[in-house]
C-alpha positions in Angstrom: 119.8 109.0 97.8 119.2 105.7 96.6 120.2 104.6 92.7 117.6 104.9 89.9 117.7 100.9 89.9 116.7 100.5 93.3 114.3 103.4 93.4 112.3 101.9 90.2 112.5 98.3 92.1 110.6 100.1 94.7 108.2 101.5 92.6 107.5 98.2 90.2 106.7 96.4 94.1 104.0 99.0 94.9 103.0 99.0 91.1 102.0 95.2 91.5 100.9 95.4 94.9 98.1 98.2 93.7 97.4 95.6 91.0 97.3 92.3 93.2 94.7 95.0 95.9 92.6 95.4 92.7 92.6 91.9 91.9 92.2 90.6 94.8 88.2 91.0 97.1 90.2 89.7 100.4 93.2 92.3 100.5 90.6 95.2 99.8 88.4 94.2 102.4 91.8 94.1 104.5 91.8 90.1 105.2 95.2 89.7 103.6 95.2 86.9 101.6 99.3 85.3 101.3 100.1 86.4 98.0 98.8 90.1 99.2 101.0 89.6 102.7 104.2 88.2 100.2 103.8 91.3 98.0 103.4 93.8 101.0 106.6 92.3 102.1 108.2 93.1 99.1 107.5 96.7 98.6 108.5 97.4 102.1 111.8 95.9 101.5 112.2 97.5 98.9 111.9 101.1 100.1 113.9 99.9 103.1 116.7 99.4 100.3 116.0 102.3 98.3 116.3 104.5 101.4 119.3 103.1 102.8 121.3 102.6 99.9 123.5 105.8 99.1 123.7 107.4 95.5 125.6 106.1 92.6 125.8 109.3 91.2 122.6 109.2 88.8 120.2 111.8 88.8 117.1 111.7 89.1 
């Protein structure tokens, strides 16, 4: 289980990237504009990183 840190980083990256797809007429009509590609990026690292990375002990 990945630390509360690393879990809310996840989170925050899909936070913004449901705000940028709001935002932003290209990413909802699915022609990804860079910003939208840079963010999408972003939040898959960061679940990559909250998955893989193994407890630090804090509870959810």
């Amino acid at each position: 289980m990945a630390s509360m840190t690393t879990v809310r980083r996840a989170e925050q990256a899909y936070a913004e990237q449901l705000a940028h797809l709001e935002a932003c007429a290209a990413c909802r009509q699915e022609r990804h504009c860079e910003v939208g590609t840079r963010i999408r990026r972003a939040v898959s690292a960061a679940r990559a990183a909250a998955a893989a990375r193994p407890s630090d002990g804090e509870d959810s």
